[in-house]
C-alpha beads as a LAMMPS data file, in Angstrom:
LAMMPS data file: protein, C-alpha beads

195 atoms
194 bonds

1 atom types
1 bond types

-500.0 500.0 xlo xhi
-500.0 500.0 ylo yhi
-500.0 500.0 zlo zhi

Masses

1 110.0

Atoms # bond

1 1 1 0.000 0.000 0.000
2 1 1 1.232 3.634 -1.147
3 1 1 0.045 6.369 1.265
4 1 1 0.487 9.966 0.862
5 1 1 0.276 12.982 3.282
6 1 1 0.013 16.365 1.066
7 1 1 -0.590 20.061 2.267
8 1 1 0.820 23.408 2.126
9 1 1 4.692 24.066 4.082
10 1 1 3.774 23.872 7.645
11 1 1 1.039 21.407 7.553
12 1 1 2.511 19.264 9.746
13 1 1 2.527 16.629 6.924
14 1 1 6.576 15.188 8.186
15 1 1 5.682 14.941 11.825
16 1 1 1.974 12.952 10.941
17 1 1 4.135 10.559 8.765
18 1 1 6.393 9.931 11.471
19 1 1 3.672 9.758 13.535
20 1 1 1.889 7.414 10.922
21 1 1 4.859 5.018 10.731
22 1 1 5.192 4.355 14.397
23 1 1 1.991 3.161 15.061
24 1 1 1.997 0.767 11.791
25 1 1 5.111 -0.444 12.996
26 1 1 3.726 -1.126 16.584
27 1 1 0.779 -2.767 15.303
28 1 1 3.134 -5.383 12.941
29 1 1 3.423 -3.649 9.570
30 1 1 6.457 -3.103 7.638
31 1 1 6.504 0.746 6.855
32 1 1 9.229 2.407 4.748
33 1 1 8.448 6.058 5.124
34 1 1 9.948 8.629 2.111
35 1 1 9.469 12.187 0.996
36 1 1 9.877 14.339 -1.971
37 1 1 12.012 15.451 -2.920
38 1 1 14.087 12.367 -2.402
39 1 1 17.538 11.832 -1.270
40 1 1 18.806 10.977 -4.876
41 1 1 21.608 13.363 -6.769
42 1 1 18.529 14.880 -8.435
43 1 1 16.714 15.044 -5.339
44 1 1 19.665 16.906 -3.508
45 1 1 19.620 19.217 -6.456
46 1 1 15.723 20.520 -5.793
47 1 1 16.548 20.936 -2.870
48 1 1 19.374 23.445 -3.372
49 1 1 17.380 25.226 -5.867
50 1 1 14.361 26.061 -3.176
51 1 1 17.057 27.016 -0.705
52 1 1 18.330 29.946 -3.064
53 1 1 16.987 33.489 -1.914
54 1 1 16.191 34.411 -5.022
55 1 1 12.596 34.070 -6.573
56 1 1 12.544 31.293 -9.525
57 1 1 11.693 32.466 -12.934
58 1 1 8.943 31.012 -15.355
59 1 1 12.356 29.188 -16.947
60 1 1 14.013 27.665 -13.674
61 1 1 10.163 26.711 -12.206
62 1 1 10.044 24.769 -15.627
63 1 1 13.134 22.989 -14.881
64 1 1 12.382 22.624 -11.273
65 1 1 8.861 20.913 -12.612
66 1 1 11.240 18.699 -14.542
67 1 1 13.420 17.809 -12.415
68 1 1 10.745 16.930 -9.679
69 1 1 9.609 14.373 -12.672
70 1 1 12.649 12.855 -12.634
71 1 1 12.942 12.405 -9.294
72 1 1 9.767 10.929 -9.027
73 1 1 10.752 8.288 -11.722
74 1 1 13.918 7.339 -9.497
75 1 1 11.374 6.918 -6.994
76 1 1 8.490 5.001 -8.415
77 1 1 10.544 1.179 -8.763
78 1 1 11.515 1.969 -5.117
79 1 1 7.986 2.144 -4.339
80 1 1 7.100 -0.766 -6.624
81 1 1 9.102 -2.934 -4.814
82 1 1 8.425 -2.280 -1.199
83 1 1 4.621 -3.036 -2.461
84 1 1 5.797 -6.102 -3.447
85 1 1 7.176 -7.765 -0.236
86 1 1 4.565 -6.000 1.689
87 1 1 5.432 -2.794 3.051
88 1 1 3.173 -0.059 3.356
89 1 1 4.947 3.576 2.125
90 1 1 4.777 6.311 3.791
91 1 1 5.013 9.567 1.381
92 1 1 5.641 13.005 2.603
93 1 1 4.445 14.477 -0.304
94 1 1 3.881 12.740 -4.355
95 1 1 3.048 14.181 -7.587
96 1 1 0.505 16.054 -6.450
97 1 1 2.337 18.739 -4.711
98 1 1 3.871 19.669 -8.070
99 1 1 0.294 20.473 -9.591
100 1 1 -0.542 22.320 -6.570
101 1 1 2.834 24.284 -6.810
102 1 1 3.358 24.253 -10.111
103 1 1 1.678 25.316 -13.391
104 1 1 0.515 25.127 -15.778
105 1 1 -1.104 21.651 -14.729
106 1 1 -1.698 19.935 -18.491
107 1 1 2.136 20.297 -18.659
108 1 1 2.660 19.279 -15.055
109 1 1 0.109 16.124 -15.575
110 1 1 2.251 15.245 -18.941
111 1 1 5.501 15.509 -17.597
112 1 1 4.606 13.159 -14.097
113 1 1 2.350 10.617 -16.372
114 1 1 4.528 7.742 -15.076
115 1 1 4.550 8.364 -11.568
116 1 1 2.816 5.984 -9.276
117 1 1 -0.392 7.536 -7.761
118 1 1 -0.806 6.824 -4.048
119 1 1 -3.910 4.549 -2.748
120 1 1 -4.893 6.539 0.064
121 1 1 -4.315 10.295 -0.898
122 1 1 -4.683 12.719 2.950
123 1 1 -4.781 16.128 2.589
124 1 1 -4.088 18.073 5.730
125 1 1 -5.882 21.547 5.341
126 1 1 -4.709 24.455 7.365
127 1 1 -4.972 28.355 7.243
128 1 1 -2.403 29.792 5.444
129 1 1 -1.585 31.707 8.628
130 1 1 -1.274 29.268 11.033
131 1 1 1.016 27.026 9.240
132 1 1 3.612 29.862 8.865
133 1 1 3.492 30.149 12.346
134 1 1 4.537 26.294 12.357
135 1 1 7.005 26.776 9.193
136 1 1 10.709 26.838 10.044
137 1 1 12.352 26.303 6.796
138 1 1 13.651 29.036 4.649
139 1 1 12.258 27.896 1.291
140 1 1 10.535 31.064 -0.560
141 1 1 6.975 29.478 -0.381
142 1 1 6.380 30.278 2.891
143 1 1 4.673 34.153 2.165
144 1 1 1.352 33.630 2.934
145 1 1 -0.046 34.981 -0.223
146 1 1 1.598 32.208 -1.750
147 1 1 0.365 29.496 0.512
148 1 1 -3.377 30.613 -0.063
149 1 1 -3.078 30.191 -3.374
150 1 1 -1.598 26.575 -2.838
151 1 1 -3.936 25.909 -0.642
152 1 1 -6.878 26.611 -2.822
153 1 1 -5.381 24.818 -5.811
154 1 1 -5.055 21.660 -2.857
155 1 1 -8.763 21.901 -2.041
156 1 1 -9.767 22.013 -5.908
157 1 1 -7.218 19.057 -6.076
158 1 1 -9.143 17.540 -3.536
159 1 1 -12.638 17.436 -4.506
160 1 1 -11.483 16.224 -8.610
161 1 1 -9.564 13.814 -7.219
162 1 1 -11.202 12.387 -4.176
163 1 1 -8.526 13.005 -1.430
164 1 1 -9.256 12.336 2.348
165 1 1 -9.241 15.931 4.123
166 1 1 -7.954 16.640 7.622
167 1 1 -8.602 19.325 9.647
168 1 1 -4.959 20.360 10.407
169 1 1 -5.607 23.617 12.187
170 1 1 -5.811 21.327 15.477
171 1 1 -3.514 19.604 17.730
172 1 1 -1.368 16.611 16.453
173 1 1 -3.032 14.193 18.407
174 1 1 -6.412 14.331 16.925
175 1 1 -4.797 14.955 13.147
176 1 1 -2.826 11.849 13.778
177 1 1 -6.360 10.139 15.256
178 1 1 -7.728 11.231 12.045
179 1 1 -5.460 9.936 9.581
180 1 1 -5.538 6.383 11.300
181 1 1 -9.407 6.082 11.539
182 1 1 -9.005 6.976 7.282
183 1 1 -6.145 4.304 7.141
184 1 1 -7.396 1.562 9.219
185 1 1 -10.112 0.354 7.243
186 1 1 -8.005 -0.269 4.143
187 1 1 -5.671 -2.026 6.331
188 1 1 -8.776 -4.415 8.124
189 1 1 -8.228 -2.380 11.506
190 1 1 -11.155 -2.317 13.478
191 1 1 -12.401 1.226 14.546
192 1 1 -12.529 -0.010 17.992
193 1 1 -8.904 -0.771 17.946
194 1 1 -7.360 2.682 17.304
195 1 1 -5.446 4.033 20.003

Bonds

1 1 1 2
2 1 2 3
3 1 3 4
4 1 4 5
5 1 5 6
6 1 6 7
7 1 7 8
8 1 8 9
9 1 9 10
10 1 10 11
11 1 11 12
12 1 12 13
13 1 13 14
14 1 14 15
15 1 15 16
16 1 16 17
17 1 17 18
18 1 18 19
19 1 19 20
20 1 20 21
21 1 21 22
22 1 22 23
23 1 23 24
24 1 24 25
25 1 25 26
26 1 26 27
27 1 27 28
28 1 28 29
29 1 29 30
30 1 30 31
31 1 31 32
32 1 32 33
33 1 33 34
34 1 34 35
35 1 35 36
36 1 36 37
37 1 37 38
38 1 38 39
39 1 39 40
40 1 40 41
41 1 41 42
42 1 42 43
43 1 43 44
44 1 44 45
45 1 45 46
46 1 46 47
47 1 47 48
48 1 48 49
49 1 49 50
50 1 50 51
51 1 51 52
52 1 52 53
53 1 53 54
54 1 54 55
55 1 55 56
56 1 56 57
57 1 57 58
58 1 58 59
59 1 59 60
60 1 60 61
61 1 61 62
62 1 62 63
63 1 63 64
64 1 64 65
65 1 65 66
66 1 66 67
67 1 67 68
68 1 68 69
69 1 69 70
70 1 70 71
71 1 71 72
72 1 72 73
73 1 73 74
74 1 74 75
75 1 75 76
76 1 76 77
77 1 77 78
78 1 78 79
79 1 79 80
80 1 80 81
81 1 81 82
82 1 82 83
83 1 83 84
84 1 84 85
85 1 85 86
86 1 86 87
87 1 87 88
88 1 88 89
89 1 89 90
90 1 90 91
91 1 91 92
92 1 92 93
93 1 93 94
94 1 94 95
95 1 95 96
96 1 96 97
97 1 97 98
98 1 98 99
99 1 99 100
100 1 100 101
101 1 101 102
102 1 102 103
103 1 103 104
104 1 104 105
105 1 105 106
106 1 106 107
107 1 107 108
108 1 108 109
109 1 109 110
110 1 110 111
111 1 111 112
112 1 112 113
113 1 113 114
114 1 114 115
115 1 115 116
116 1 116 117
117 1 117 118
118 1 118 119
119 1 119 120
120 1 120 121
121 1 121 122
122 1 122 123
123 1 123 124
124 1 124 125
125 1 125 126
126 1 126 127
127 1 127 128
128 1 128 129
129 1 129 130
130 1 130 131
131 1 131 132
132 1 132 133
133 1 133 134
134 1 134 135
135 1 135 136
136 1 136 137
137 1 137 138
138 1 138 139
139 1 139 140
140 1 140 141
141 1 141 142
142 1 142 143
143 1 143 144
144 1 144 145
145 1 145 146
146 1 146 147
147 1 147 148
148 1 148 149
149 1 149 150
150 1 150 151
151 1 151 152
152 1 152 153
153 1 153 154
154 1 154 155
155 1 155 156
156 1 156 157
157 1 157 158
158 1 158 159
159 1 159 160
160 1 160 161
161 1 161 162
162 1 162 163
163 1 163 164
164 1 164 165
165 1 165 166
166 1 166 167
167 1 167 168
168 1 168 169
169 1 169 170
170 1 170 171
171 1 171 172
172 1 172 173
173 1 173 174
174 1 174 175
175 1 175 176
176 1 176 177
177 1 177 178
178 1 178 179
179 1 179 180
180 1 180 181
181 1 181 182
182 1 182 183
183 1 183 184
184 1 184 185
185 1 185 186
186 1 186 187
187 1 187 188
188 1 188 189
189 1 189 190
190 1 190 191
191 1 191 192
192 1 192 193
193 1 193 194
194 1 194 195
């Protein structure tokens, strides 16, 4: 099983995957948890890029959108194969980020075609303003003007592609409670059973 945890910088998305993976693994699953970008020489590259202080031009966002694509690819046998002996991934973040980032989403669609699609999609949705309270990275998508637009591209994501939405505006506890009552049926959990 392929799950993904998506939302706007400041979410919380890396803590509720943490979060995520130490309960599977308590309860007997074999969890590999990864994020995007990845660790790969491409991945390391992104990375670098969103670090720079200066904005991105229509040019560099196109290769950024590339790159992403690529990394994604790198990404998609690794995925593949955990499937296949059983483990259940753990994605901070998927394609999906790039067409609420990125633009313009025909071209965005086109260029991730080949990249595996999660099972169970969660999107945590929080106010703009409260997750740059949370946000301690230096990337230039934190300006709240930004993030509202992200945001609303998320929720439009949400409802054409049937995500699970989160109310992430509340404390970690319950988000996390959330997410495993939206997991736990796919995975033959009884409701009953969820800590």
């Amino acid at each position: 099983m392929y799950i993904c945890i998506e939302g706007i910088d400041g979410a919380g998305k890396s803590t509720q995957c943490k979060l995520l993976k130490t309960w599977l693994d308590k309860n007997g699953y074999k969890t590999n948890l990864i994020s995007e970008p990845t660790n790969s020489p491409i991945g390391k590259l992104i990375r670098r890029i969103l670090s720079e202080p200066t904005p991105l031009n229509d040019d560099q966002q196109k290769i950024l959108g590339l790159l992403f694509a690529a990394d994604r690819l790198l990404l998609r046998d690794k995925i593949q194969k955990a499937e296949d002996e059983g483990t259940i991934i753990i994605s901070d973040r998927c394609f999906y980020s790039s067409l609420a980032y990125q633009e313009p989403e025909d071209w965005i669609r086109e260029i991730n075609k080949f990249a595996k699609k999660p099972e169970i999609l969660i999107l945590l949705d929080i106010k703009p303003s409260k997750a740059k309270e949370r946000f301690k990275g230096l990337e230039k998508f934190e300006k709240e003007s930004f993030l509202r637009r992200v945001r609303r591209k998320y929720l439009k994501l949400a409802e054409k592609e049937d995500f699970f939405i989160v109310d992430a505006n509340r404390g970690i506890n319950i988000i996390q409670l959330d997410i495993r009552r939206i997991i736990a049926p796919s995975l033959g959990i009884c409701q009953g059973n969820i800590p």
